[in-house]
C-alpha positions in Angstrom: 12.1 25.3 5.8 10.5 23.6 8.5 11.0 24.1 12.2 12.1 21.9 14.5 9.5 21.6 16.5 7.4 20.8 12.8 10.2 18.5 12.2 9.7 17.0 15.3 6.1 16.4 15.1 6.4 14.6 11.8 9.2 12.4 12.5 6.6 11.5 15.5 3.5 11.4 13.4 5.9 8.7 10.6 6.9 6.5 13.4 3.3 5.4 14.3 2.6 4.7 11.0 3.8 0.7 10.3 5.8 0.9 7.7 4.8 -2.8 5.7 4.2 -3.3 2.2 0.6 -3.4 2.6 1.0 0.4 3.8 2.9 2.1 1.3 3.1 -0.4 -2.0 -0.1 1.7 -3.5 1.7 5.0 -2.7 3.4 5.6 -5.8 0.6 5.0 -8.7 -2.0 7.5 -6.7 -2.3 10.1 -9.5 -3.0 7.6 -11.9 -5.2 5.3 -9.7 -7.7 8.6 -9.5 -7.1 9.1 -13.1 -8.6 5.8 -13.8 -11.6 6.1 -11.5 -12.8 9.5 -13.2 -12.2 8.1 -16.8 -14.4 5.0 -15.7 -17.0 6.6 -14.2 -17.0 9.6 -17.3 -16.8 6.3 -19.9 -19.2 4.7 -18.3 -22.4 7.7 -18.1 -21.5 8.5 -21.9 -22.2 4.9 -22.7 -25.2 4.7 -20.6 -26.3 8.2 -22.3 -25.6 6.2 -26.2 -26.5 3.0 -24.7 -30.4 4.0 -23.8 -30.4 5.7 -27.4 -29.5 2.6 -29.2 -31.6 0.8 -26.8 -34.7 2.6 -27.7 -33.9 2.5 -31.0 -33.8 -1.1 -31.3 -37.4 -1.6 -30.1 -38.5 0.8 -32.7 -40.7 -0.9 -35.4 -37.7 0.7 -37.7 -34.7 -0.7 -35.7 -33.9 -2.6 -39.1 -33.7 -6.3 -38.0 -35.7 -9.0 -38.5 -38.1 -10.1 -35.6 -35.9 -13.8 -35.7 -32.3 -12.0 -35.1 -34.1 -9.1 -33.2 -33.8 -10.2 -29.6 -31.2 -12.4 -30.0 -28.9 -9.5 -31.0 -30.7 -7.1 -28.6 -29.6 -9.5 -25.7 -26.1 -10.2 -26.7 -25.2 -6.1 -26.8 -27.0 -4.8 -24.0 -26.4 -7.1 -21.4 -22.9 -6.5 -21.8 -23.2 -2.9 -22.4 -24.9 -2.8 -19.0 -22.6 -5.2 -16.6 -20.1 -2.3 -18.5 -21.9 0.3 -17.0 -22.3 -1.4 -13.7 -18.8 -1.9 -13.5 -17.5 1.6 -14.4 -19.6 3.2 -11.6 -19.1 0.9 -8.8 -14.9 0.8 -10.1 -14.7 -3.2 -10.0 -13.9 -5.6 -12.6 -13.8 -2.7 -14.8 -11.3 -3.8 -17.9 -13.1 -7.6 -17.9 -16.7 -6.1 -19.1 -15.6 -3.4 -21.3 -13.2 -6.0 -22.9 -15.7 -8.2 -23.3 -18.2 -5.8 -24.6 -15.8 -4.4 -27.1 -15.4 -8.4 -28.6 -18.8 -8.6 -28.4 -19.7 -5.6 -30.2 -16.9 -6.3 -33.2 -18.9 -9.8 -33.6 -21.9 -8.3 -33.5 -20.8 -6.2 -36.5 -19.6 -9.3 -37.8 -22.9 -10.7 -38.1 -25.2 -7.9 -38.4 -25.0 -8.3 -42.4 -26.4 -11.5 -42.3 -28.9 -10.7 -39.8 -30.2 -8.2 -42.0 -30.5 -9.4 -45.5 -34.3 -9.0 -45.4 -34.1 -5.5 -44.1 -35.9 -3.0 -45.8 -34.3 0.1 -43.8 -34.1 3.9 -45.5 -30.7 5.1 -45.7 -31.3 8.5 -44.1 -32.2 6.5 -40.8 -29.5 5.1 -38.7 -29.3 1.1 -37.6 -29.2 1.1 -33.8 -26.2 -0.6 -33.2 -24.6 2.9 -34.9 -25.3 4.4 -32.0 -22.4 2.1 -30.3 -19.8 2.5 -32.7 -17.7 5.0 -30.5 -18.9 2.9 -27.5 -16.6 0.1 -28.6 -13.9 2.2 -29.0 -14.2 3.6 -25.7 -14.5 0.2 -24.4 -11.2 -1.0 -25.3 -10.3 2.6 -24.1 -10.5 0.9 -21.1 -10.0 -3.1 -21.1 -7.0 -2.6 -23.9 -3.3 -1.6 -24.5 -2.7 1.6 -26.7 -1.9 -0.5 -29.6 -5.5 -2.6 -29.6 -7.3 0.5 -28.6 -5.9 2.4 -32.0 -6.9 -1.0 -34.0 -10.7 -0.5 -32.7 -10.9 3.2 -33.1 -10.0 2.4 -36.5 -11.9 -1.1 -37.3 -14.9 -0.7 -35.4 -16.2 2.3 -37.5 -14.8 0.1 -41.1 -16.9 -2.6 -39.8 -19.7 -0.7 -39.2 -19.3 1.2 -43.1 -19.4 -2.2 -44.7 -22.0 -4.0 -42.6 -24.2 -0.8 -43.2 -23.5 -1.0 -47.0 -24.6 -4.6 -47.2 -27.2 -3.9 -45.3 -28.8 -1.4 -47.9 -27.4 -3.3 -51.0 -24.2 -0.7 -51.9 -27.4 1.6 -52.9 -25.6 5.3 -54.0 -27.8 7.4 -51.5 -26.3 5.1 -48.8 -23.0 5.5 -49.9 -23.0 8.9 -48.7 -24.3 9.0 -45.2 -22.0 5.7 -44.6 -19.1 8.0 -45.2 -19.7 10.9 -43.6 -21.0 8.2 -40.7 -17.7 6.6 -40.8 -15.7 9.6 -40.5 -17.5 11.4 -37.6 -17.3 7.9 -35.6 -13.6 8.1 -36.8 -12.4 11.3 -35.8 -14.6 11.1 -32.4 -12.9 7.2 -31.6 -9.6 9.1 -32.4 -10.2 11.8 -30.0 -11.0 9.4 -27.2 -8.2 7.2 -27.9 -5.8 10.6 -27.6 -7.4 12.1 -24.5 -7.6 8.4 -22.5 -3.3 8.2 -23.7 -3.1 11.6 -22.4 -4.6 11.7 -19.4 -3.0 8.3 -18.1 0.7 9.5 -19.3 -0.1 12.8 -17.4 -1.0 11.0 -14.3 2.2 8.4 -14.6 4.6 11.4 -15.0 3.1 13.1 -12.0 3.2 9.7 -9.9 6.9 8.7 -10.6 8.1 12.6 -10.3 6.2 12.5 -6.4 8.2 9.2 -6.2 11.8 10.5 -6.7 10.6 13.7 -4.7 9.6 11.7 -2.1 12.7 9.2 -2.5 15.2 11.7 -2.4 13.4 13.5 1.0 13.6 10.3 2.8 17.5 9.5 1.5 18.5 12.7 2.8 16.0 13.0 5.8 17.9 9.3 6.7 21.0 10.8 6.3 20.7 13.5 8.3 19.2 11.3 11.2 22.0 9.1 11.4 24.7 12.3 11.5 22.5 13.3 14.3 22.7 10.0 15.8 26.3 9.7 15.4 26.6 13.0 17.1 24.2 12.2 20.1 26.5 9.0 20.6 29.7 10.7 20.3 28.9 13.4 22.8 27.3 10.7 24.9 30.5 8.2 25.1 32.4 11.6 25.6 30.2 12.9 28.6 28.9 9.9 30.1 30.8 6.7 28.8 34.2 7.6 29.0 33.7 9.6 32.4 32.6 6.1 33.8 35.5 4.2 32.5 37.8 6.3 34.2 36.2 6.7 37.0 36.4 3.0 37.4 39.9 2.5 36.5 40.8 4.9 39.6 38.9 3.2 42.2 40.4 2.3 45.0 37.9 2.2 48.1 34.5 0.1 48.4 32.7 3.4 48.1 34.5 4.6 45.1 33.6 1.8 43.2 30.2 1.9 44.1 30.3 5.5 42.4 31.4 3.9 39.4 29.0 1.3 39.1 26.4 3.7 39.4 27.7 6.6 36.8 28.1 3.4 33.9 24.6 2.3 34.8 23.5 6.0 34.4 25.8 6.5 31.0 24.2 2.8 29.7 20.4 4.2 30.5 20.9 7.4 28.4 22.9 5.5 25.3 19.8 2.9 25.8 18.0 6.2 25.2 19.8 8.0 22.7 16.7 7.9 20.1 13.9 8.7 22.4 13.2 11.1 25.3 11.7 8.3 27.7 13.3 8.6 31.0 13.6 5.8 34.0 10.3 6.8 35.5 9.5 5.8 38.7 11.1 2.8 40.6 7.2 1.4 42.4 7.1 -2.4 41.5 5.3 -3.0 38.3 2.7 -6.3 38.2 3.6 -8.8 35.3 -0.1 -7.9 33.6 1.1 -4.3 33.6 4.3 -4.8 31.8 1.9 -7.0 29.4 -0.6 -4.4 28.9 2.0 -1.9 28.1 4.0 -3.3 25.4 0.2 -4.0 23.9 -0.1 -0.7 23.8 3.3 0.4 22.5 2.4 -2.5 19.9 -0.6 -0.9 18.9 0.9 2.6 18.6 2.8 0.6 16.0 -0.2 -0.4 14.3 -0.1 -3.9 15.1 -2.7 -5.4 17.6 -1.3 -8.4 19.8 -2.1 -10.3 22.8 0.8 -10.8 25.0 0.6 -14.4 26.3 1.5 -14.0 30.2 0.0 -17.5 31.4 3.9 -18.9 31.9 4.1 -15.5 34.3 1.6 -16.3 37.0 2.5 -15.6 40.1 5.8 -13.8 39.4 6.7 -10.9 41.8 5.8 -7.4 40.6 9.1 -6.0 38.7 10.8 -2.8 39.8 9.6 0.2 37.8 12.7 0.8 36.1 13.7 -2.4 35.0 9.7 -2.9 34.0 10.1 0.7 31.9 13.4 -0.8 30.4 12.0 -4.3 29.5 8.4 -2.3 28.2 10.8 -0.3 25.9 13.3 -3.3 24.5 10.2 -5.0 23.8 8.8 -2.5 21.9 12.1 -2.2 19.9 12.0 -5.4 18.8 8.1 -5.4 17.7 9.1 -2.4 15.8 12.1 -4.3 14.0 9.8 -6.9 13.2 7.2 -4.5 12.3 9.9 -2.6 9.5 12.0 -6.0 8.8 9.2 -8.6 8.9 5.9 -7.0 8.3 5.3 -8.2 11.6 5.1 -11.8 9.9 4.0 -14.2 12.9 5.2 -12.1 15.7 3.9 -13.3 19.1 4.9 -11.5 22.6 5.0 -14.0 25.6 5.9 -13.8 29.3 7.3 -15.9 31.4 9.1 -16.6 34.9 12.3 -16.4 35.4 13.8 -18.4 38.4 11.8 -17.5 41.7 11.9 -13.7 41.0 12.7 -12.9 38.0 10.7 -12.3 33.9 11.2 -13.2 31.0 9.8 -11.7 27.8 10.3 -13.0 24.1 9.7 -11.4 21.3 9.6 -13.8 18.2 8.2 -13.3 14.2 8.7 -15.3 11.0 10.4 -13.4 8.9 13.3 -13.7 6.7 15.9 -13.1 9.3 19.1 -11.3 9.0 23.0 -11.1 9.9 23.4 -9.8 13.5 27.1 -9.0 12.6 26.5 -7.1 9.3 24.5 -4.0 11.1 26.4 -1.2 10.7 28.0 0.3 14.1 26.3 3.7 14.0 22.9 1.6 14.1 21.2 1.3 17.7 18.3 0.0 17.0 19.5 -3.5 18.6 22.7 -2.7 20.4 21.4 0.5 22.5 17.8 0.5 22.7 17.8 -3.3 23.5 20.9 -5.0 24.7 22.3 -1.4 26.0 18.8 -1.0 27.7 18.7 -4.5 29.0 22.1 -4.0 30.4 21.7 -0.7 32.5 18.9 -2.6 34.6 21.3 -6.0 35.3 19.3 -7.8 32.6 20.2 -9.8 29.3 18.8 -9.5 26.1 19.9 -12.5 23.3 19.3 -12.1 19.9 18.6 -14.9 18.0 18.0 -14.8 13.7 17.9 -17.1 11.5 15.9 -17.9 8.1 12.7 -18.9 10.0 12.2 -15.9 12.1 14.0 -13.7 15.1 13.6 -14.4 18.6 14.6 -11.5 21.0 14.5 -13.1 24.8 14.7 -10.0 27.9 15.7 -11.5 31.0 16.0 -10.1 34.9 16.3 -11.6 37.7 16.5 -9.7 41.2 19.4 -11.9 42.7 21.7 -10.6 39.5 
C-alpha cells in the first residue's frame, strides 16, 4: 500500500495533468497500438526480404513473361509492394497500401495466365510472382478483417496453383511442384493469419483488463476523496463554522461583534480552502498585471496556455494581497472546471475595473454548460473554492451557465 505522502505526490502529479479527451481517449488501446506498430514494421522487412527476391527474379531472362506483359506487370506489383513497405516502416497509411497491394496482387494472378500463354518456363523453376504468394496474405493481414484475411490465405495460393498450371499447359511434372507449392504457401498464409489473430486478441485483452483496473482505482480512489472531503467539512462547520454562528448570535457590544465578524471571515477562508493547503499569504497590495500573470500561471500548471486580457483594468488600484490570493485561486477554480467540464472549449480570462477601486475578473468558455442546482452538496468545487472564497474577502462571485458556455464573474470592491 502506498503512503501518504506517495499518495499525496500523485494526487499532486494527476491534478496538473488536463484531463480533456485529447489526453486520455488513446489511453485504453495502448497494448494493442504497440502491437500493431511491431507487426507492421515485422510485415513490412519480410516483404521487402520476398519482395527484392521476386524483384530480381523478374528481370531474369527466365522470369517467364513475355517482354509485351513484362514491365507492365513488373510495374503494377512492385510499386505497390513498395509504397507497402514504405508505409509499414514509417507506421502511416498502413492498411490503405497493403489493401491495395493485396487487390492488386489477386488481379495480377487473375491475369498472369494470359500473360503467359507464350511462355516456355521449366516446371522445376518458380514464376516470380510465386515469391509473393504469402505476401498477399500478409497484406490483408494487415489492411483486412479476420474473415477476408482467412479468404486470401486460402485463395491467393488456389490462384496461384491454377494460373501456374495454365501457365505450363496442366503438364504432369508440373502438377507436382504446383502442389506441394500450394501447400507450403498454404500452411505458411495460415500461420500468419493465426499469429496476426493472436497477437491483436492478446493485446485487446491486456488493454481492456488495464481499463477496468484502472476504472475501478479511480471509482474508489473518488470515493474515498469525497469521504475525506465530507469529513474535512464536517469537522470544519463543527470547529470553525458553528463556533462563528454562535458567537454572533451572543453579541451584545460593538466589540463583540467585531469578534464575530472576524472568526466567520476566518471559518469562510479555511472552508474556501478545504481541498488545498494555500493559505491567505501576505496582505501587500497586489498590481492588476500581477493578479493577471498569476492566474496565467496557475492556467498553465493546468496545461492550458492563456493570455489574460487586462486592457479594461488600467489604472485600477493595486488589490490587497489577500483578496488578490483569493481572486488568483477562484479563478483558477473555474479554468480548471472548464478545463474537466469543457475541454477548456473557448475559455478566455479578462480583467476589468470595478467602480473607482475595485476588479473584476471573468472567466468564460463555450462549453456545453450545466445545472448549477443539480451539483451534489458534498461538491466544493464551486460553492467553497469560489463563492465561499469570494465571500471571506467581501467579494461576489456569480455563476452563470447555460448551453453556450459558463461565465464565472469575481468582483471586489474596497468601499464593500
Amino acid at each position: 500500500m502506498p503512503t501518504d505522502a506517495a499518495r499525496a505526490v500523485l494526487g499532486d502529479a494527476w491534478g496538473r495533468i488536463p484531463q480533456t479527451r485529447e489526453a486520455t481517449e488513446s489511453l485504453g488501446s495502448f497494448t494493442r497500438t504497440r502491437i500493431e506498430r511491431i507487426i507492421d514494421f515485422s510485415v513490412g522487412f519480410g516483404c521487402l526480404v520476398l519482395g527484392a527476391q521476386a524483384f530480381v527474379a523478374a528481370l531474369t531472362a527466365e522470369s517467364g513473361v513475355p517482354e509485351g506483359w513484362s514491365t507492365t506487370l513488373i510495374v503494377a506489383t512492385f510499386v505497390p509492394l513498395a509504397a507497402m513497405i514504405i508505409a509499414c516502416a514509417i507506421g502511416r497509411a498502413v492498411v490503405w497500401f497493403a489493401g491495395a497491394f493485396a487487390v492488386i496482387y489477386a488481379l495480377i494472378l487473375m491475369v498472369w495466365p494470359i500473360a503467359t500463354t507464350q511462355s516456355t518456363l521449366p516446371a522445376h523453376i518458380e514464376p516470380w510472382v510465386f515469391y509473393l504468394v504469402n505476401v498477399g496474405t500478409a497484406a490483408a493481414v494487415l489492411a483486412f478483417p479476420l474473415t477476408l484475411q482467412i479468404a486470401w490465405a486460402v485463395l491467393i495460393p488456389l490462384m496461384f496453383g491454377i494460373a501456374r498450371l495454365i501457365q505450363g499447359g496442366f503438364a504432369p511434372p508440373l502438377r507436382v511442384n504446383v502442389v506441394l507449392d500450394v501447400s507450403f504457401t498454404l500452411i505458411l498464409g495460415g500461420v500468419l493469419v493465426t499469429l496476426g489473430w493472436l497477437y491483436r486478441a492478446i493485446a485487446v485483452n491486456v488493454d481492456e483488463t488495464r481499463a477496468r483496473a484502472v476504472s475501478s482505482y479511480s471509482a474508489a480512489a473518488a470515493a474515498a476523496a469525497a469521504e475525506s472531503e465530507r469529513v474535512a467539512v464536517a469537522g470544519l462547520m463543527h470547529d470553525s463554522v458553528l463556533a462563528a454562528l454562535i458567537a454572533a448570535s451572543r453579541t451584545e457590544s460593538p466589540r463583540e461583534r467585531h469578534l464575530a465578524v472576524q472568526m466567520a471571515r476566518e471559518a469562510l477562508t479555511r472552508l474556501a480552502n478545504a481541498d488545498s493547503t494555500a493559505e491567505e499569504g501576505s496582505d501587500a497590495p497586489v498590481t492588476v498585471a500581477g493578479i493577471a500573470n498569476e492566474i496565467e500561471r496557475v492556467a498553465s500548471d493546468l496545461g492550458v496556455v492563456i493570455r489574460v486580457r487586462r486592457e479594461d483594468a488600467a489604472g485600477t488600484p493595486a488589490i490587497p494581497g489577500r483578496v488578490a490570493h483569493a481572486l488568483v485561486l477562484a479563478a483558477a477554480q473555474a479554468v480548471a472546471n472548464s478545463v474537466q467540464h469543457a475541454d477548456a472549449k473557448g475559455l478566455q480570462v479578462s480583467l476589468a475595473r470595478e467602480g473607482e477601486t475595485g476588479l473584476s475578473v471573468a472567466v468564460r468558455d463555450r462549453g456545453p454548460g450545466f445545472d448549477l442546482g443539480s451539483i451534489p452538496p458534498d461538491r466544493l468545487g464551486i460553492r467553497g473554492s469560489i463563492i465561499a472564497r469570494m465571500d471571506a474577502v467581501g467579494g461576489q462571485a456569480v455563476v452563470e451557465p447555460g448551453p453556450a458556455g459558463t461565465t464565472v464573474v469575481l468582483t471586489w470592491e474596497a468601499s464593500a
